[in-house]
N, C-alpha and C positions, 0 to 999 in steps of 0.2 A: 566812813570818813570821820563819823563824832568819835569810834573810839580810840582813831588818833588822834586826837585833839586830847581826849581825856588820859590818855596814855603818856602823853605831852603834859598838861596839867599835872597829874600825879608826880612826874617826876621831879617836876618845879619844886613845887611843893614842898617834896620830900629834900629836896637840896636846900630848902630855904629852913625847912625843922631844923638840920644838921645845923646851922648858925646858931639857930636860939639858947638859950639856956633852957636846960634839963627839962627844970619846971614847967616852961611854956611850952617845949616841945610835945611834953607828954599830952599835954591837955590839946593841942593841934591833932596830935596823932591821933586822941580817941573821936574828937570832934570830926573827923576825917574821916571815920568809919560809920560807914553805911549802917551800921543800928546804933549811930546817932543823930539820924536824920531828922527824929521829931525834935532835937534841940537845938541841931544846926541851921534849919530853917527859921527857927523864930532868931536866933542869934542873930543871924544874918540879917534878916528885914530889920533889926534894931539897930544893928551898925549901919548901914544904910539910910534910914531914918537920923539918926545919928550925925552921920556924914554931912544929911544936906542941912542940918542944922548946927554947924560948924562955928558959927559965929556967935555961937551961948557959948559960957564960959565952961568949963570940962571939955566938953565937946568935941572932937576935931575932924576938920577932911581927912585925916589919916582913917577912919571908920568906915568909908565909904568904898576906897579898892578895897580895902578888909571884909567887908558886908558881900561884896562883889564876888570876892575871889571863894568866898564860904560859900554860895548859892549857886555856881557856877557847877559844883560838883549835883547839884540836881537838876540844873536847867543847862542841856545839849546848846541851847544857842548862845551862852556866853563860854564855853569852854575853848572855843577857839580865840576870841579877843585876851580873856584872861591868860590863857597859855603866853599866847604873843606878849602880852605886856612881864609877866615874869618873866620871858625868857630875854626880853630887851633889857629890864633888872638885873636877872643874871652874867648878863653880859658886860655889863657897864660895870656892877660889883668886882669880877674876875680883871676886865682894865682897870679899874684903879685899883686896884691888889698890886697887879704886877708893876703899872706904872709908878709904883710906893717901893716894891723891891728894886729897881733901877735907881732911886735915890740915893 
């Protein structure tokens, strides 16, 4: 069952790269590869850390799904809520896409 979940995750994921610009894509993609795992886990605890400390200036809750979603590829029991939540993203992204070409 976790490697549907993360099968599920990956693909998110990989649909949410295609959005970004180049730059940030690339560096997702290598960050996403399992022999970047010693840097994607400190990354992660820092956005995280980060996250709940939202209310200093730089800062923001934006860090905290992002911290989430990076550690999620090492820890089985968040990859099924992460999944879920991007694919609810995904979903609502694709409706107002379309709901914008009907205008």
């Amino acid at each position: 069952m976790s490697k549907d979940h993360r099968a599920e995750l990956d693909r998110h994921l990989a649909w949410f790269e295609g959005k970004l610009p180049r730059r940030f894509a690339r560096f997702i993609g290598w960050v996403r590869k399992p022999s970047s795992r010693l840097v994607r886990i400190p990354l992660a605890i820092l956005l995280i850390i980060g996250g709940i400390f939202s209310f200093l200036p730089v800062l923001g809750l934006w860090m905290l799904p992002l911290g989430l979603i990076l550690i999620a590829q090492d820890l089985p029991f968040l990859q099924r809520p992460m999944a879920r939540m991007l694919g609810w993203i995904e979903r609502k992204w694709l409706e107002r896409k379309a709901a914008k070409r009907f205008l």
